[in-house]
C-alpha positions in Angstrom: -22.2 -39.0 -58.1 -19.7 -41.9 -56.7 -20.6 -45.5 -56.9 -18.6 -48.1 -54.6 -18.2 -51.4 -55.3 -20.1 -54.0 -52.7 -16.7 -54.4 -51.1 -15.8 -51.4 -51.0 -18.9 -50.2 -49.0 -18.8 -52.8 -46.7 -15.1 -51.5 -45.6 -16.6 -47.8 -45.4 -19.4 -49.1 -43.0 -16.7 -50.6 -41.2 -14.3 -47.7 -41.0 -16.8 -45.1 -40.3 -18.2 -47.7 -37.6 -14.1 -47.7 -36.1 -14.1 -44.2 -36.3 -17.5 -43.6 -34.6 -16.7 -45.9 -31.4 -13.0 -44.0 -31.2 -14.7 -40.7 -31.0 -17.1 -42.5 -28.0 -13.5 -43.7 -26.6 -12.3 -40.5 -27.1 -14.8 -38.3 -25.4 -15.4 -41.0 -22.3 -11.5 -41.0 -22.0 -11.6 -37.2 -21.9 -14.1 -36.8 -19.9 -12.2 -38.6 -17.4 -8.7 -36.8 -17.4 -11.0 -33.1 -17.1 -12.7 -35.4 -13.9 -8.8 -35.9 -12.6 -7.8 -32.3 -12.8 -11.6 -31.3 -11.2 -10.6 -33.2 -8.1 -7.3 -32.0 -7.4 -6.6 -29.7 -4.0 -8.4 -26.4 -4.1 -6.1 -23.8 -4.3 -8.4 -20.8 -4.9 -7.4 -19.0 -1.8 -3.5 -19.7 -2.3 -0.5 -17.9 -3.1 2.1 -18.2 -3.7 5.4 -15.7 -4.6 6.4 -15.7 -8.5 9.8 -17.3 -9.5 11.6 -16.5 -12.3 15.2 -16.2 -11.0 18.0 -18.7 -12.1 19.4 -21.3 -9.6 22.0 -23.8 -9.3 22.3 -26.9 -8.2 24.7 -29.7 -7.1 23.0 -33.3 -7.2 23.8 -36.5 -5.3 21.9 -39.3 -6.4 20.9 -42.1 -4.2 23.2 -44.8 -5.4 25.2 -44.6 -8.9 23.6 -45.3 -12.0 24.8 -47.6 -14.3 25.1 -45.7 -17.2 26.5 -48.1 -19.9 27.4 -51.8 -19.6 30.5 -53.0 -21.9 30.0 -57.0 -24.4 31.0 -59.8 -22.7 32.1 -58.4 -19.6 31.3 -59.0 -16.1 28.6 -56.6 -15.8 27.3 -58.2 -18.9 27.4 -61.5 -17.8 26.2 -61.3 -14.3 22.8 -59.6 -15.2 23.4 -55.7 -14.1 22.1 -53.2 -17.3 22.4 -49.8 -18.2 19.7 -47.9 -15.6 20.5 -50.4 -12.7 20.9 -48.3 -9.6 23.6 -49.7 -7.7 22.6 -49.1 -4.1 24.9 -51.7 -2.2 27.8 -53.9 -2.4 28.7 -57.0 -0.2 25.6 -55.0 2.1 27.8 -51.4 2.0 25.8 -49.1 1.1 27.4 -46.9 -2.1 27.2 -43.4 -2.4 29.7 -42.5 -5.0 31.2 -43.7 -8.1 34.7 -44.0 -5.9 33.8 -46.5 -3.4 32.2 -48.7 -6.5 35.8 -49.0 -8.0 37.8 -49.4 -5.0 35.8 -52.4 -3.8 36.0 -53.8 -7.7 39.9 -53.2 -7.8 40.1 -54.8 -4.5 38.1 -57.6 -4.9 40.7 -60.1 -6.2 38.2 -61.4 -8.5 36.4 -62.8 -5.8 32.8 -62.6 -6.0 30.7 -59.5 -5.2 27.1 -59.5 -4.3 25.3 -56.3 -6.1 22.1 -54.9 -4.9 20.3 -52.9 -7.3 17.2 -51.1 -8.0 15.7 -51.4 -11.2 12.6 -50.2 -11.8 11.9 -49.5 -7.9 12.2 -53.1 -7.6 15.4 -53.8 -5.0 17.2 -57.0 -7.2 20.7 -59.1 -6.3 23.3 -60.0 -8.6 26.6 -61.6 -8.1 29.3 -60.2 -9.6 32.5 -61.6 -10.5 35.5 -58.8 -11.7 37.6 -60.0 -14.5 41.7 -58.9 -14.9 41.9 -56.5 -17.5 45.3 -54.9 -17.8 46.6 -56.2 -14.7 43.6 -53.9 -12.7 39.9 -56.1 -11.9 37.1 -54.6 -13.6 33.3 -55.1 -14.0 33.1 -53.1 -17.5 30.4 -50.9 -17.0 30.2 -46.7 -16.5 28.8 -45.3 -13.7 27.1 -41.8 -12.3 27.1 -40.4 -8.9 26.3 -36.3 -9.5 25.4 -33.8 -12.0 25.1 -30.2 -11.7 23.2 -27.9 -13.6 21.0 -25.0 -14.2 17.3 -24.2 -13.9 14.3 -21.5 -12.6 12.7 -21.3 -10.0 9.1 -21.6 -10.5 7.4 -20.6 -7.1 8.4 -19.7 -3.4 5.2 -21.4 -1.2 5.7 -19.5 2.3 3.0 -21.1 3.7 5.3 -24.1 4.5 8.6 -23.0 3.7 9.7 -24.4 0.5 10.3 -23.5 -3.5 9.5 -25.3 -6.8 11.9 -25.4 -9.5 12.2 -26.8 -13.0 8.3 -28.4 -13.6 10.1 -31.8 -14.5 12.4 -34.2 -12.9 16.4 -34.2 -13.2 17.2 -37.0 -15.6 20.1 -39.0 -17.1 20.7 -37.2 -20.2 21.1 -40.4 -22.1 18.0 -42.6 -20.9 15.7 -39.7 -19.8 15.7 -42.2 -16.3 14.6 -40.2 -13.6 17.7 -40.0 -11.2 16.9 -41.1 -7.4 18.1 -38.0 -5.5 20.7 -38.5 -1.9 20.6 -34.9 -1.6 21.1 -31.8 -3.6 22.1 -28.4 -2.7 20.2 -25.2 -4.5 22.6 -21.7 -4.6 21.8 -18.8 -6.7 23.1 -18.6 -10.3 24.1 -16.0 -12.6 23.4 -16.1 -16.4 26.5 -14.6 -18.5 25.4 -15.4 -21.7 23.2 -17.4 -24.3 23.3 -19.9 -27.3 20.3 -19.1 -29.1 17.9 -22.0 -30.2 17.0 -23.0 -33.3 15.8 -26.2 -35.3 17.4 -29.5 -34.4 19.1 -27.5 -31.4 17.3 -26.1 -28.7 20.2 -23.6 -27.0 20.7 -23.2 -23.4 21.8 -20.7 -21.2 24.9 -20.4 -19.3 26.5 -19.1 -16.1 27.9 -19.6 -12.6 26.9 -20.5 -9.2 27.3 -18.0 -6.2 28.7 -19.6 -3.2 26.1 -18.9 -1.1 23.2 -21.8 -0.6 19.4 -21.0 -0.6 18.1 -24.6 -0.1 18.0 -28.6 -0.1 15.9 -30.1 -2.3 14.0 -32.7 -0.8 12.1 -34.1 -3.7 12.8 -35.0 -7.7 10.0 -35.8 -9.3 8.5 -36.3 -12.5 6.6 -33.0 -12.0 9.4 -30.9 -11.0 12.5 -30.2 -8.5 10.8 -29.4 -4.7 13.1 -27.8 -2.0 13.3 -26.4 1.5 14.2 -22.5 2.0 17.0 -21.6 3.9 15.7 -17.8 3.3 12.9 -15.3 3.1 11.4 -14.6 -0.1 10.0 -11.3 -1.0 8.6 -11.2 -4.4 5.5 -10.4 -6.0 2.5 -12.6 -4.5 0.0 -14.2 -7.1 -3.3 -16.4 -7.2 -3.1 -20.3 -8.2 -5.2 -20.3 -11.9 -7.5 -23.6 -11.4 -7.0 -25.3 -14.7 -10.7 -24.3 -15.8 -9.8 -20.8 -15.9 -6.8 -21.2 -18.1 -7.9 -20.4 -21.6 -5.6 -20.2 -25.1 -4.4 -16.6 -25.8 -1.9 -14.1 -24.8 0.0 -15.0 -21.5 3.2 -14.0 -19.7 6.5 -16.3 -18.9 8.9 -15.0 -16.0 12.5 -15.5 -16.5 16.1 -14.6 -16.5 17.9 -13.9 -19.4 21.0 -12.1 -18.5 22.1 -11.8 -14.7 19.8 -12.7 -11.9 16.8 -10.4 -12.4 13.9 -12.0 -14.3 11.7 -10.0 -17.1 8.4 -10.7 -18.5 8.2 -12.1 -21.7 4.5 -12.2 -24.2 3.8 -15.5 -25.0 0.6 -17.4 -26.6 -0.8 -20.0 -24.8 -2.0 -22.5 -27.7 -5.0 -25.2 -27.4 -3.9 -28.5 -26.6 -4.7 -32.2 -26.8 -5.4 -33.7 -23.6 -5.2 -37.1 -24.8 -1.1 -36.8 -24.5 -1.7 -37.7 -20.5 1.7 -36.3 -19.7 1.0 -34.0 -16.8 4.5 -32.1 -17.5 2.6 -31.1 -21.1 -0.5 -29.5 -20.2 0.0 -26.6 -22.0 1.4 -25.4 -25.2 2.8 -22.1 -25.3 4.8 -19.6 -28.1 7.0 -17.6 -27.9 5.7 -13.8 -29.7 7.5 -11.5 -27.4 10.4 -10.1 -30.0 12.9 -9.3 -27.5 12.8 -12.4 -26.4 13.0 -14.0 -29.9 16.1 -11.9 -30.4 18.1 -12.5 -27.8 17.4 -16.7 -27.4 15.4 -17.4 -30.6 12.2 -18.8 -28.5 12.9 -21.6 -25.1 16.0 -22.6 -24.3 17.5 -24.7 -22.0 18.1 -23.5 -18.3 14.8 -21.8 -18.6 12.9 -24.7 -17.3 10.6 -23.6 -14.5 10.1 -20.4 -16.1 6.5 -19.4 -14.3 3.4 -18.7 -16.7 1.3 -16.0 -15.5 -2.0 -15.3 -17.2 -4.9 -12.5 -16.3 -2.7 -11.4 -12.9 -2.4 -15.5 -11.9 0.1 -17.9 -12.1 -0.7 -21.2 -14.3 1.8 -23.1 -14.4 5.7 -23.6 -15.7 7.6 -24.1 -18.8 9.0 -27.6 -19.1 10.2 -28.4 -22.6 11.4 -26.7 -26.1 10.0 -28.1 -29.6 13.1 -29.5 -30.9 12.5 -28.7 -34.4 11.0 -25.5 -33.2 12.4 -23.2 -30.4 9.6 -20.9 -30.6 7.1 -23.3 -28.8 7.3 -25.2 -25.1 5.4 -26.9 -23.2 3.9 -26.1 -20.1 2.7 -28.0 -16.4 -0.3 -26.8 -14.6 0.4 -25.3 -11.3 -2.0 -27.1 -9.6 0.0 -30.4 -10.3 3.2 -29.0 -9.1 1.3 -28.1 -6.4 0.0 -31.1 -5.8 3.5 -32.9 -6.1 5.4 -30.8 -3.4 2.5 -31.9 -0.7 3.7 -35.7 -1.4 
């Protein structure tokens, strides 16, 4: 038998007391994010043609991203900070990091009014270049494009478009979602392979063909939406409501080598649906050996990679374990879904 002190049962009345209301908060909370996915669209007549194959694509933000800001200088001192979204200068709008420099080199440190968007809230600063070197400045580094590659998750005929990626396309550094001008999706061809492992999740790499196969007209947090400038013809499977997607043995669709995608065995774990990040529904691992060989589990570029489970599709891989390349996470189709009707 063990025998508390007074004060020490009080505290374990009041901890088991904490710990009772959290599991009420818990369950009620619960309860509420499986009453979010109930009411999304009903897709149980839908399909839609499997993905799988590697794209390309060329991105153009909407603005240029202030990407770092430099001590003390005029950046600094006028307000502007590293995410700002330079969208106009003077009332010109900007759409690359060369006209940003021309108009600051120009400027004989006169005054330059900035308009930004921070935070989806349109701000203006006035900025004031300083001589450095005989050239004016405004010390901070910009973006205008990236290019990279991904998988295409989906082809929806129905209206014309394709779903890539199952998250947004980001600035590496601040994980800030990157407000898209216009982006340009062409096919892609995967030469080779640095395998993942812990503390480095690998990626793939290639080259893009010159032809183009779509525009994307969306980034989002839930993936990279586009219009088709072609006909799809691949394998047509049923939307998996979230209800029917249980943990076991699954499928991922994706392209190791070249442009044609293989199936690969994966595990589709239990997760915790307190995370409330829509682009980590599911947990998945890796168990298919081939595929353990050749990448050591999920590595980058395979992004968008569809999930197929008893003959449906359930959603798309979205991120690599760090310390652990043999497990991902996963979004629900349903939500991608929902996304590319927005």
């Amino acid at each position: 038998m063990i025998y508390f002190r007074k004060g020490d049962y009080v505290k374990k009345v009041i901890s088991l007391i904490i710990a009772v209301i959290a599991v009420i908060a818990t369950l009620e909370i619960t309860a509420e994010y499986n009453n979010v996915i109930a009411t999304s669209n009903n897709y149980s007549d839908k399909t839609v043609q499997i993905g799988g194959q590697p794209f390309g694509i060329k991105f153009y933000s909407q603005g240029v991203m202030i990407t770092k800001v430099r001590k003390d200088s005029a950046s600094e001192e006028c307000g502007l900070r590293t995410n700002d979204i330079i969208v106009m200068i003077n009332g010109n709008e900007i759409e690359d990091n060369r006209k940003v420099k021309n108009i600051i080199e120009k400027s004989n440190g006169k005054s330059l009014k900035i308009t930004v968007n921070r935070d989806y809230e349109i701000m203006d600063f006035t900025l004031k270049p300083k001589q450095v070197n005989g050239k004016y400045t405004a010390g901070m580094w910009i973006k205008d494009s990236c290019a990279g590659i991904g998988t295409i998750t989906y082809y929806d005929t129905d209206n014309n478009t394709f779903a890539c990626l199952g998250h947004g396309i980001c600035d590496k550094e601040s994980s800030t979602l990157l407000p898209m001008h216009e982006g340009d999706i062409c096919p892609a061809v995967i030469e080779g392979v640095e395998k993942g492992r812990s503390g480095s999740p690998g990626g793939l790499s290639g080259y893009f063909k010159d032809s183009e196969i779509g525009s994307a007209y969306c980034n989002s947090k839930f993936g990279l939406f586009c219009n088709s400038e072609f006909k799809p013809q691949y394998k047509e499977y049923k939307i998996a409501d979230s209800k029917e997607i249980k943990p076991g043995k699954a499928y991922i669709y994706s392209t190791i080598i070249g442009e044609t995608p293989e199936m690969y065995q994966v595990e589709i774990k239990p997760t915790n649906k307190l995370l409330f990040d829509k682009d980590k529904d599911l947990i998945i691992e890796v168990t298919d050996k081939k595929l353990l060989e050749q990448t050591g589990g999920i590595v980058q570029g395979m992004s968008g990679s569809p999930i197929v489970q008893n003959d449906k599709i359930v959603g798309a891989v979205t991120h690599v374990f760090v310390n652990d390349p043999t497990k991902g996470y996963g979004i629900y189709i349903q939500t991608m879904l929902d996304e590319s009707e927005q």
